[in-house]
N, C-alpha and C positions, 0 to 999 in steps of 0.2 A: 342390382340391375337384373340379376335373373330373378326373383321374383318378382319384377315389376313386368317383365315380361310374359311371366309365366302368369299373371293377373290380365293381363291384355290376350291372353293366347284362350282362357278359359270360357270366355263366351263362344269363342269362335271354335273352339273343340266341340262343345254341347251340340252348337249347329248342324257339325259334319254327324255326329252320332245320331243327332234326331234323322236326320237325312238318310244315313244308313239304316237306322229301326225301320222308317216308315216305307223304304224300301223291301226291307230284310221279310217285315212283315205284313207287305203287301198290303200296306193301307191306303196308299198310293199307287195305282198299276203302273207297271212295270214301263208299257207304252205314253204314259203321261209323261213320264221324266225324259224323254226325248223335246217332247214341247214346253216341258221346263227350262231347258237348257238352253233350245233355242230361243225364247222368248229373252229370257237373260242375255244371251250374248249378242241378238241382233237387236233389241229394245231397251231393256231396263240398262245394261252396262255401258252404252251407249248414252245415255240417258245420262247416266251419272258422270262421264268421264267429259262430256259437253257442258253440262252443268257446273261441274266441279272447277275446270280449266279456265270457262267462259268470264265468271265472276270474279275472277281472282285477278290481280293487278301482275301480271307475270312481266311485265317489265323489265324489273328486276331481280326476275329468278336467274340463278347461277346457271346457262344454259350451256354453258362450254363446262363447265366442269362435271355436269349432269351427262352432260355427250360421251366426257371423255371416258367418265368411268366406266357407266353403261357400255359402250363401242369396246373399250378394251378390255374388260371381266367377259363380256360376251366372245369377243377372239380368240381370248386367250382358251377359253371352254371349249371353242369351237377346233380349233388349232388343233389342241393336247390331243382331243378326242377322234379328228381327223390323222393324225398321226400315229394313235394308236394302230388305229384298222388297221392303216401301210403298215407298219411292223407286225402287228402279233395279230394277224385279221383269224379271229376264235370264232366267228359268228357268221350268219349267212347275210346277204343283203338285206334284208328285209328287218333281221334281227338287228342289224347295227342301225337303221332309221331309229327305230325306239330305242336304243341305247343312247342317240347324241338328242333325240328328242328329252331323255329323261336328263342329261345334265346340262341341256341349255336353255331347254323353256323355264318357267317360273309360273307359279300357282299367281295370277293379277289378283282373285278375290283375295286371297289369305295374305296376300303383300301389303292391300292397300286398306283391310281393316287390321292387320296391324298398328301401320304407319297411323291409322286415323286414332286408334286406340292410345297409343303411345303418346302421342304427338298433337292432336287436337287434328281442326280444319287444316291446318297448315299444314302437316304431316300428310294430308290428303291431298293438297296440291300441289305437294310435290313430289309424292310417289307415284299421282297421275299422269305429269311432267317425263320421270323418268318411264315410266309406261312405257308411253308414246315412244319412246325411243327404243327402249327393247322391242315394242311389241313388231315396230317395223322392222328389226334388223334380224329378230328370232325369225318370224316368217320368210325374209327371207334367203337367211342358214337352211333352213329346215325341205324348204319347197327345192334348194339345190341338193340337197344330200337324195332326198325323193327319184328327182331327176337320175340321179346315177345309181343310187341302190335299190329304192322301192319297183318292188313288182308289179308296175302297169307299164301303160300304151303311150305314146303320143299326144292323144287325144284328151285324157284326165290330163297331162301335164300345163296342154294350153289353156287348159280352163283356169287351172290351181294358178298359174302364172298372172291370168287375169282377174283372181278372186283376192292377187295379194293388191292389188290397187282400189280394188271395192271391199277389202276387209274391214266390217264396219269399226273396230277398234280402232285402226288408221285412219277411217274417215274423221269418225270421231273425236281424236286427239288432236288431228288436226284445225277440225272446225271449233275447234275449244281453243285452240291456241290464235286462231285470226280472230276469233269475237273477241278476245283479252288483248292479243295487241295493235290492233286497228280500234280500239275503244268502241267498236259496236255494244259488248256487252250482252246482257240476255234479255232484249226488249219485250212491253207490256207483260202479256198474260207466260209468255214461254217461260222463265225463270222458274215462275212457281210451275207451271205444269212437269220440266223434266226433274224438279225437288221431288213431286211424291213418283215420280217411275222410278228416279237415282234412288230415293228410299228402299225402297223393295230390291236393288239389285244384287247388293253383297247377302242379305240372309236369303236369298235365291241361289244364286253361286254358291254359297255356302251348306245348303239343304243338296245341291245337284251334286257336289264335291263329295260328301256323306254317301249320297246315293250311286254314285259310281265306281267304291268302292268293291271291291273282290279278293277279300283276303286267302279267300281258298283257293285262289289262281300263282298266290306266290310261291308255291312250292314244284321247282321243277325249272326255275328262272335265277339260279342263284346267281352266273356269272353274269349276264347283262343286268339286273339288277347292280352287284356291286361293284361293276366299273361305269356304270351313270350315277351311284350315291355316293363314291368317290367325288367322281366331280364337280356333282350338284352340294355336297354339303362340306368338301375339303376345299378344290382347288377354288371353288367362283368365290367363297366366302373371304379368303384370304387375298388373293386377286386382289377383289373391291376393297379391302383392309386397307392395303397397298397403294392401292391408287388415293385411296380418299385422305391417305397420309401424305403425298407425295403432291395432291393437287389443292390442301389445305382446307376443304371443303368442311362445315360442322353445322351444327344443331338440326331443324328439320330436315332441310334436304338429303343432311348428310345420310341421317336416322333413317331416311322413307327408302333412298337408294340400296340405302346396305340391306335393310329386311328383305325387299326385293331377292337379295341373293340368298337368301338362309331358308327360303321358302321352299319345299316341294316340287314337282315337277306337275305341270296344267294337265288337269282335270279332261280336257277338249283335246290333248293329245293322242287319245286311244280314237276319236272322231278323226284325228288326221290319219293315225295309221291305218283305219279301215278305209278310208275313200282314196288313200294316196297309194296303197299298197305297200305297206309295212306290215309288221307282225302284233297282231294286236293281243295276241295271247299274253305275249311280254311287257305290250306297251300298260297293258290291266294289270298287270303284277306290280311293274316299273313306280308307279301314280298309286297305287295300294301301299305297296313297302314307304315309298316315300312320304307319304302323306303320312301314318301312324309314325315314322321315325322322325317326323318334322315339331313333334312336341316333344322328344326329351331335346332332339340336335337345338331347335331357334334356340330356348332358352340357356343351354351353353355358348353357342355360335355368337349369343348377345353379348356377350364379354367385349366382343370385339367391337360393340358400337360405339362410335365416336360421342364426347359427353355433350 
């Protein structure tokens, strides 16, 4: 199991590295990879997670046991992590945003080529499945936590409030989930058009993830670092163990869910801490540390995938 993992893990390692060389060494400007990133996240991911959803007979996908596990591995992170602050609050406001940012988000690219690696197409449909349901319930954890610790106004909050209903990931899980169970489907020419954008999206995510690395910022972040990779690769991992025993769930879906948890913390979270008013010094450590220890943790953490 772990080296099948760790085979599945190695294309997508190369990516993150080429992404960081072509960064590191400015082959790429520095200001490109801003509209890298966004292209990815409001086009090409978008693109694929439409695409992906649209075709697929979701019918009868497991959609309560996908709810359940997702909704309570995400609680239970969110919970621990909120309870900690009340007792042992070590951190300033701004520090503890990126702290529950780094153990409640999840890396979508590195989750769903996994799951696709592992797993075939299927493994893609139904790590896109569960997506959809973290990506709306992390957004909005996170846009509350903002609310009461990050360092802004009023004003960025209404917006952030209104950006979580136009978030195009949510648009787009959702409009992927009516074209599949309303049997619209993805008529004439569209099908093929969002295949070659969905193509480019994960080695795009994958190349911005590399490139957004900052390994020289992790020194001087030990404690928010290791009580978010606690979280992120102790408590969420076992959590979903847990639940996916208790809810009986197995083979793809079970496989796409659980990677989900063992993944790193999003790349696009040091973009929340700066616009929300969080601490992005930490949150570039946070997604740094995490992301280098996410390839020896997956391929132990795989132990625990259901067969």
């Amino acid at each position: 199991m772990m080296d099948a993992v760790s085979t599945a893990l190695a294309p997508i390692l190369a990516l993150i590295l080429i992404g960081y060389g072509l960064r590191r060494f400015e082959l790429i400007p520095a200001a490109a990879w801003v509209g890298i990133e966004k292209l990815t996240y409001f086009v090409l991911f978008p693109a694929l997670l439409i695409r992906t959803l649209g075709k697929q007979a979701l019918g009868g996908a497991p959609w309560v046991e996908l709810l359940v596990i997702s909704a309570g591995t995400l609680t239970v992170a969110a919970a621990v992590l909120l309870l900690w602050n009340r007792w042992r609050p070590r951190f300033s406001g701004p520090t503890f945003t990126s702290v529950f940012q780094g153990g409640v988000r999840f890396n979508t690219y590195i989750a769903l080529a996994v799951a696709q690696a592992f797993y075939g197409p299927q493994g893609l449909a139904m790590g896109a499945v569960a997506a959809g349901f973290m990506i709306v319930l992390i957004n909005l954890f996170c846009i509350a936590v903002f609310t009461v610790w990050g360092d802004t106004g009023g004003e960025e909050r209404k917006s952030w409030i209104r950006e979580v209903f136009g978030n195009p990931l949510i648009v787009s899980c959702v409009l992927g989930w009516l074209l599949s169970l309303t049997g619209v489907g993805l008529p004439g020419v569209t099908g093929d058009t969002l295949e070659i954008l969905g193509r480019a999206a994960l080695p795009f995510g994958l190349l911005a993830v590399g490139a957004a690395l900052r390994p020289a910022a992790v020194r001087g972040h030990v404690g928010p670092i290791a009580v978010a990779s606690a979280v992120q690769f102790g408590l969420k991992p076992f959590a979903a163990a847990l639940l996916l025993y208790h809810t009986g769930l197995s083979g793809a879906a079970a496989g796409a869910v659980f990677i989900a948890f063992i993944t790193p913390t999003a790349s696009s979270a040091a973009i929340l801490a700066r616009q929300l008013g969080g601490d992005t010094q930490t949150m570039a450590s946070i997604i740094t540390f995490q992301t280098l220890l996410a390839f020896v943790a997956m391929p132990a953490l795989a132990l625990l995938l259901p067969a």
